[in-house]
N, C-alpha and C positions, 0 to 999 in steps of 0.2 A: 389471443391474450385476453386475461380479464381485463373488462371495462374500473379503473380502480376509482374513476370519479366515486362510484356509487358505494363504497367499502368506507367504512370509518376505524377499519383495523386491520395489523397484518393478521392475527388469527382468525378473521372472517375471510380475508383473502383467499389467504392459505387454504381456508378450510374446503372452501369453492372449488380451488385448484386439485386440492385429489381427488376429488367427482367428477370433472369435468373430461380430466387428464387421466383416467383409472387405471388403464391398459397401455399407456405410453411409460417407457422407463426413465425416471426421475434421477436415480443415482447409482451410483456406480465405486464403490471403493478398491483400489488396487496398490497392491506394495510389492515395489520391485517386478518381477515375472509374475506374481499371483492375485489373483482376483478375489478379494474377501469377501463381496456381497453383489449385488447387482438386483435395486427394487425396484417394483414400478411403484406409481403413485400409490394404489390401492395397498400393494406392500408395502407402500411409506405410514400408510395411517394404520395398517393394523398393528403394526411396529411403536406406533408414537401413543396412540388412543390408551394401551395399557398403563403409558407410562405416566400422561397426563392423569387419569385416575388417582394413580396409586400418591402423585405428588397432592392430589385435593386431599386425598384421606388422610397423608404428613402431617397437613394443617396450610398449604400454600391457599391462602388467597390474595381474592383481587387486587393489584398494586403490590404484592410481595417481588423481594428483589432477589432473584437467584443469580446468583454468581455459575460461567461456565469456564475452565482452564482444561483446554484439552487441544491436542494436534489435531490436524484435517483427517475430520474420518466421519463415518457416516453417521457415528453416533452424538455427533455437536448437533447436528441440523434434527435427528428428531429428537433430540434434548429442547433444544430452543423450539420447533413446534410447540410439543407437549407444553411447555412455559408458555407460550402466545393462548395455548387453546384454555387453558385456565384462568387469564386475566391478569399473568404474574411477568415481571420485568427482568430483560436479562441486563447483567451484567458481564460483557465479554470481555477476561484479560487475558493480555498475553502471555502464552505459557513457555515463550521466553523469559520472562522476568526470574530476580530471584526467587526463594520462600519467604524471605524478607517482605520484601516489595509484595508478592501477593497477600500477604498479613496488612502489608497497613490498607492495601486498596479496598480487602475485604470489609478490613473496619471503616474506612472511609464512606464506603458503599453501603452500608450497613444492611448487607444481604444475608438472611433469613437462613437462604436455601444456599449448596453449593454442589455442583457437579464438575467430578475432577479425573482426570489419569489418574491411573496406580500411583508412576513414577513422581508426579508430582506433588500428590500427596503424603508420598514417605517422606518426602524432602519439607513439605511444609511439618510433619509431625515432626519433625526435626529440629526445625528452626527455633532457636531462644524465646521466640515472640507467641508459639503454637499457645501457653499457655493460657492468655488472653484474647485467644480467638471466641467470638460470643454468635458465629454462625451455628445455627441450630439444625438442621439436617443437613447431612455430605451423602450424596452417592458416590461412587468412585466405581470407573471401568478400569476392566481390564485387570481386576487384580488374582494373584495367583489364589489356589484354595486354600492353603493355611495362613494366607498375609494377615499379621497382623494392624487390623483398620481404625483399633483406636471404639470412638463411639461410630463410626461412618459403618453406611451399609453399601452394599453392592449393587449397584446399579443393573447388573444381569437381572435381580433379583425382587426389583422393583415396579412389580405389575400386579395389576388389579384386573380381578373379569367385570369389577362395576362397569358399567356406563359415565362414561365422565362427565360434567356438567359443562357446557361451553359458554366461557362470559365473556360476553358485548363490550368491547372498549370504544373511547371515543378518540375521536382524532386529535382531540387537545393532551389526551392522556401521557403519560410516559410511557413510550417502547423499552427503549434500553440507555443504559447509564455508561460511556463507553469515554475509557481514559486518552487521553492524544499523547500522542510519543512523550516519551521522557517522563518520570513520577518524581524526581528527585525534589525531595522537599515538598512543594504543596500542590498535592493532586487536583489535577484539573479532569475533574466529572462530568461530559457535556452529556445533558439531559434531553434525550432525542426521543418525539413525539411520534405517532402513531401516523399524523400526519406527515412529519418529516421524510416519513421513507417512503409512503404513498406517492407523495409529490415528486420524490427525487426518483423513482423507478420509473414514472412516467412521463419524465423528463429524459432516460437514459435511454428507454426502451422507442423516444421518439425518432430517435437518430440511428438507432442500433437493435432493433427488433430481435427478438428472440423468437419460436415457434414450436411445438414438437418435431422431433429430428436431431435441431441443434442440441452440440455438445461442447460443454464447458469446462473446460482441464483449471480445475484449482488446486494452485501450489502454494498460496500467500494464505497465511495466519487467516481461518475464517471468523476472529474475533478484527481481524482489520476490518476499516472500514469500507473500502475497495472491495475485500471479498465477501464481505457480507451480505453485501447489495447485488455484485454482478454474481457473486459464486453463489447464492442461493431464492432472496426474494425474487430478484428478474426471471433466474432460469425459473421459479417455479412457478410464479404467477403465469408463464409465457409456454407451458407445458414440456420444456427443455429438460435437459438432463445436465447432472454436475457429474464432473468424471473427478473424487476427489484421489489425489496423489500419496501418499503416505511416506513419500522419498524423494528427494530435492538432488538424487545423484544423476547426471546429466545423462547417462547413457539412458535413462529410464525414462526420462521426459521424454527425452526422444522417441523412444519405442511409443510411451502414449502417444504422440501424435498421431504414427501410423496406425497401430492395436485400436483407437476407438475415433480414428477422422474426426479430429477434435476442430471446429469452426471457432470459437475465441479464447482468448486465453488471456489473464493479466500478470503482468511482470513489475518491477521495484524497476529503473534505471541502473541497476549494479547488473542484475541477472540479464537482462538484454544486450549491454556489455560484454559479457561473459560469452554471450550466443553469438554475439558480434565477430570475439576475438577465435570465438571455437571454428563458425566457416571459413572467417579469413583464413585460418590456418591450414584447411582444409584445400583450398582455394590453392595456396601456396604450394601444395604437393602435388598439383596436376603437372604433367610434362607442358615443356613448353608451348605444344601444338595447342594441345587441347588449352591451354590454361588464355592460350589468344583465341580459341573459338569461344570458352565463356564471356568472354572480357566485348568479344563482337556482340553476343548473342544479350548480354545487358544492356550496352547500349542501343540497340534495337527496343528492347521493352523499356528502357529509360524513354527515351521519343517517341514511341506511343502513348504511354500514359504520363506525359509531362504535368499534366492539370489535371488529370483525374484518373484513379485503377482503372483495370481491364480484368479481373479476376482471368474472363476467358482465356486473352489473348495472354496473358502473363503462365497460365499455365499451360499453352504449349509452344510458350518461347522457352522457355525455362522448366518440361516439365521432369527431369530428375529434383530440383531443389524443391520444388512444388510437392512431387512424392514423397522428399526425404518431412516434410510436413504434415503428412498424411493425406495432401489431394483438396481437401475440401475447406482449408483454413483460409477463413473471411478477413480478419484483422486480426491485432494484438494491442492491447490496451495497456499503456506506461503512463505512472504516473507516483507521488510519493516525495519526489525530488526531481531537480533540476538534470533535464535531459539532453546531451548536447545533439543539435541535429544535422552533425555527419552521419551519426549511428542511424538516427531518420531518415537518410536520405539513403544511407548502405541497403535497406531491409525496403525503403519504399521500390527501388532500382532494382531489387530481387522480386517485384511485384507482393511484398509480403507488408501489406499498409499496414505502420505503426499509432496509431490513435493514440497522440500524446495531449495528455491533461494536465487539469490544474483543479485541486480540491484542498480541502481540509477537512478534519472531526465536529469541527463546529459548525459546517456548512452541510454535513449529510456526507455525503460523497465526495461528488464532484460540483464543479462550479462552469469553468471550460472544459472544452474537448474538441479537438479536430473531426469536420467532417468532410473532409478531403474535398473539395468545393470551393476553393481548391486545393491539393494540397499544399502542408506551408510547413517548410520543417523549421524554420525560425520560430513558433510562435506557439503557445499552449491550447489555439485554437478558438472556439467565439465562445458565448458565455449559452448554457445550454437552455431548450424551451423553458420558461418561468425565472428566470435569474435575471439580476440586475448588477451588473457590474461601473461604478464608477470610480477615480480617482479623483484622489484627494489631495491637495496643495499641489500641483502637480509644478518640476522643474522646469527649468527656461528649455528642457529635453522634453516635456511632457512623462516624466518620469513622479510618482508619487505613491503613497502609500494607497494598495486594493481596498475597496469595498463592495460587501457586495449585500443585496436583500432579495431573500425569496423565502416561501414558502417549506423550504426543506433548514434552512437557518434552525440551530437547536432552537431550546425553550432559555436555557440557560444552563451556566455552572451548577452541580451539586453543592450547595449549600456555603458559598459563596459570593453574596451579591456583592460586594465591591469589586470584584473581579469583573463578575457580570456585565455590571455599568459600565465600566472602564473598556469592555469588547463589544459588546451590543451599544451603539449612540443612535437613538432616533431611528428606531429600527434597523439600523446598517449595521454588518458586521466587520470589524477592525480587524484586517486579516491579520495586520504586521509585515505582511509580503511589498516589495516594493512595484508597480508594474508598469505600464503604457498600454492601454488603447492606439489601434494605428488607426488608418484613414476606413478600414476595412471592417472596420471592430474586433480582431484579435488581439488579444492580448500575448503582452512579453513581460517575463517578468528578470528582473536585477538581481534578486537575494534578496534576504529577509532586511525589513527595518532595521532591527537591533545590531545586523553585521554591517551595515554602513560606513564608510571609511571616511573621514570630511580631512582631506590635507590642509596642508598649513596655506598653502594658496585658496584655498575655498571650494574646490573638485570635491566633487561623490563619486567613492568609488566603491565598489561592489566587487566583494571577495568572487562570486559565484562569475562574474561577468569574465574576469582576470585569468578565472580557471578553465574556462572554455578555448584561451589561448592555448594552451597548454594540455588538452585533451588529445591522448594518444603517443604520451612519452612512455617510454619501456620502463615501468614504474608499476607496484601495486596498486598504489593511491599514493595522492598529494591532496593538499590542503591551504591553500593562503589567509595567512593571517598579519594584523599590520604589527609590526613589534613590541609598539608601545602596548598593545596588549597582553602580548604574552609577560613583558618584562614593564610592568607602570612603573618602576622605580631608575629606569634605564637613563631616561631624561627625555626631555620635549626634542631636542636635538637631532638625537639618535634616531627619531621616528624612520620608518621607512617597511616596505613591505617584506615579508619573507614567504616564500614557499617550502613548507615542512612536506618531506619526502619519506614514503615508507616505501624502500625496494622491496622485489621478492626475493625467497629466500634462496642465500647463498650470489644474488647478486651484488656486483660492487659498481660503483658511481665511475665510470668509466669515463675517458675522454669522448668517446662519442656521446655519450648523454650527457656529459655537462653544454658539449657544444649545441647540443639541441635546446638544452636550458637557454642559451645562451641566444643562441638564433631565434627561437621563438618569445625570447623576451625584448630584443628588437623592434619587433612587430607594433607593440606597444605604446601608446605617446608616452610623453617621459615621465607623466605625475603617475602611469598607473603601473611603470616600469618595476619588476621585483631585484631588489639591494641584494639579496642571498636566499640562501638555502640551508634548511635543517634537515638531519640525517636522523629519522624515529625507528626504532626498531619492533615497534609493536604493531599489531592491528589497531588501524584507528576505531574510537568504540563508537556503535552506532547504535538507533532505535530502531524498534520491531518493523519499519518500512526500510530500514537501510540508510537512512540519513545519516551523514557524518554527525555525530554530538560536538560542533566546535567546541561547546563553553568547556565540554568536560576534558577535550583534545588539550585545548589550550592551559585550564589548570596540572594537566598532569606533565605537559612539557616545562609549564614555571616550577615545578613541583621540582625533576627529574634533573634539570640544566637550567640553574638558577642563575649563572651567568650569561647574559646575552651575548657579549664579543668573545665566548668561548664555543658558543651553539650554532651561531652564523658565520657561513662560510660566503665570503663576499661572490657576486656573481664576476 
């Protein structure tokens, strides 16, 4: 790994990194059954160098903001190069959003440059708002030969034989401009320093070392900021390889694990879920005999590694599931939202450690992270080398609002400082998360500030805490919310919690799963006990990491069933 103390930017990093690492393969693109490219580092820079050129001769300079909207493919990461090795800032959005929403972030960001998909660029030329876009060069991939691009050029097409000029940023500089979940209304632009990801990669890379060899399966947005860091600075600075995915259809994940013995990977809490429910199921279809030899043969590697992996030993107590991984998988990395840890202890019990986190966009990455040391499937893990975590007013629980200060902390909002002030106080940053420090120093966290529950007795209660009772009913998703929210005009009275329920499809709310509502609402003391239940038929809407969007959940259930004693069905 490079030494990064001594680097005052990612594009000198970078630039080290394909020298050093010439002859090791860097990445890896595959979709579905086929393998579309496969470079080593040396092929990564004579791929990127053209392209850097050709953007100086555009007119990009130093500090110029380029905007990137594109799916995980090999050409984001020498796009963003190319931008580092010129002295020019990315702008990474999600190319989930609408054309809408990429219009105002554009303008918000007020990025020069922009590199886009085809598909997403017909869709912005589309959009009511395209005609006030005042971005001055588009490349666009991928597009067909007669598309018509508007004034944008093709990114194929975008290469120069100059020599390109390489400019020296500093570590106070801007890196990239990178928006946090949800735009609605007033985009939040956290302004992330050259320093920022320096610091934060050799903090990640303290606990969890990369080398050449390792291979890195990304399937998360690599404008998030989870993959941006693990899915490309780490593995490159550390001469790894990203294996990126092109397809989020589960039979293919799978095959990547075995197709390229992939050692880490990161997941959302939905999608590990998903892998949860996919072996239980699996698990379910052995014959009786066998289905009690697995069930012996986990609790064997459960009490051997009660406190801490055995990679060895877990791969040949267990080595069919170990295979069906590809053999050589170190961890998996979760983090994004609130992870319940049965699912962490299902996947640690298969000897498959889940390295569950705690970050945010304004913090860089990450803040916690599990280093199994021991394991703890309760807690988001300790706060990583260089971070400072305290809380603040902390309850007669030790329960209080996160703070935390390090050196990977943004600089600040885009062009916002009231906001600024209001999140950075006295160098600490206002997470809005509620959490606890234990005796150990891990942290737990409750749910967010703003979802706070204060009953008429004087209890805090915590939506996220209430929903972990409740993980693992035969249900799509559910959601709690207190009612007086959904319905403020309902009366002070009526307060009381509900849990809104989206079945899957073509199920009905059966006597068995109300009784389970019922039995696990039991559980509960009585201030944090749920009144009823709402019946949603929709996807609940979430953000590019998978978080449920309550505020938006909740306006569109007052929206939809604007009577309360017609919505709630008493438990």
């Amino acid at each position: 790994m490079l030494d990064l103390t001594q680097y005052t930017c990612l594009g000198a990093a970078l630039r080290d990194a394909l020298e050093r690492f010439a002859n090791e393969v860097c990445l890896i693109e595959a979709d579905r059954d086929r393998e579309n490219c496969r470079l080593t580092f040396a092929q990564f820079k004579q791929a990127a160098l053209p392209l850097a050129s050709a953007l100086q001769e555009m007119g990009l300079r130093e500090g110029d903001r380029a905007a990137i909207i594109m799916t995980n493919q090999s050409k984001w990461l020498i796009s963003a190069y190319a931008i580092f090795y010129v002295g020019g800032v990315i702008v990474p959005l999600d190319y989930k959003l609408t054309a809408a929403e990429h219009l105002q972030l554009l303008a918000h960001s007020q990025a020069r440059f922009l590199i886009v998909e085809y598909h997403l660029w017909r869709a912005i030329m589309a959009a009511p708002g395209f005609k006030d876009l005042k971005t001055e060069v588009v490349l666009v991939t991928e597009a067909p030969p007669k598309a018509d691009l508007g004034q944008a050029r093709r990114w194929e097409e975008a290469k120069s034989s100059a020599e390109p000029r390489f400019i020296m940023r500093q570590r106070e500089d801007t890196a990239c401009i990178v928006y946090s979940s949800g735009t609605g209304g007033r985009p939040k632009g956290c302004v992330l320093t050259h320093e920022n990801y320096l610091e934060q990669c050799r903090s990640l890379t303290a606990w969890y070392p990369f080398w050449p060899g390792v291979r890195y399966l990304s399937i998360l947005p690599t404008n998030h900021a989870i993959d941006f860091m693990v899915g490309f600075i780490g593995p490159f600075v550390c001469g790894a390889c990203v294996v990126h995915l092109r397809t989020l259809r589960p039979e293919y994940i799978r095959e990547a694990f075995t197709r390229y013995k992939i050692t880490y990977m990161s997941l959302v809490p939905l999608v590990l879920k998903n892998l949860e429910k996919g072996l239980k199921a699996k698990f379910a279809e052995l014959p009786p005999i066998r289905r009690a030899a697995l069930n012996g043969l986990i609790a064997i590697n459960r009490a051997f590694t009660r406190r801490r992996p055995n990679l060895t030993l877990s791969r040949q107590v267990l080595p069919q599931i170990h295979g069906a991984f590809g053999g050589e998988l170190r961890a998996l990395f979760v983090g994004g939202a609130f992870m319940e840890p049965a699912t962490l202890q299902f996947f640690y019990d298969l000897g498959i450690p889940v390295a569950n986190g705690y970050g945010l966009t304004e913090a860089g990455t990450a803040v916690t992270l599990n280093d199994f040391k021991p394991f703890r499937a309760d807690t988001v893990g300790k706060p990583l080398p260089g971070m400072a975590v305290k809380i603040l007013d902390p309850d007669a629980e030790g329960i209080g609002e996160v703070a935390v200060r390090s050196r990977t902390v943004m600089s600040h909002y885009l062009d916002d400082p009231e906001l600024t002030a209001d999140t950075i106080v006295d160098g600490w940053l206002m997470t809005g998360d509620l959490g606890r420090l234990d005796s150990t120093g891990h942290l737990q966290l409750f749910g967010r500030k703003k979802n706070m529950i204060v009953t008429e007795g004087g209890k805090n209660i915590y939506p996220e805490d209430i929903e972990n009772v409740f993980e693992g009913l035969v249900a799509k998703e559910f959601c709690i919310f207190a009612s007086n929210y959904l319905w403020p005009k309902s009366g002070l009275g009526k307060d009381e919690l509900v849990i809104v329920l989206r079945l899957e499809q073509g199920q009905q709310l059966s006597d068995g799963l109300r009784n389970e509502l019922v039995s696990r609402n039991r559980r509960l003391p009585d201030f944090k006990r749920v009144g009823g239940y709402v019946l949603w038929e929709r996807d609940f809407p979430r953000t590019a990491s998978l978080k449920i969007k309550r505020t938006v959940l909740a306006e569109e259930i007052a929206r939809e069933l604007p009577e309360r004693d017609s919505a709630v069905v008493p438990l």
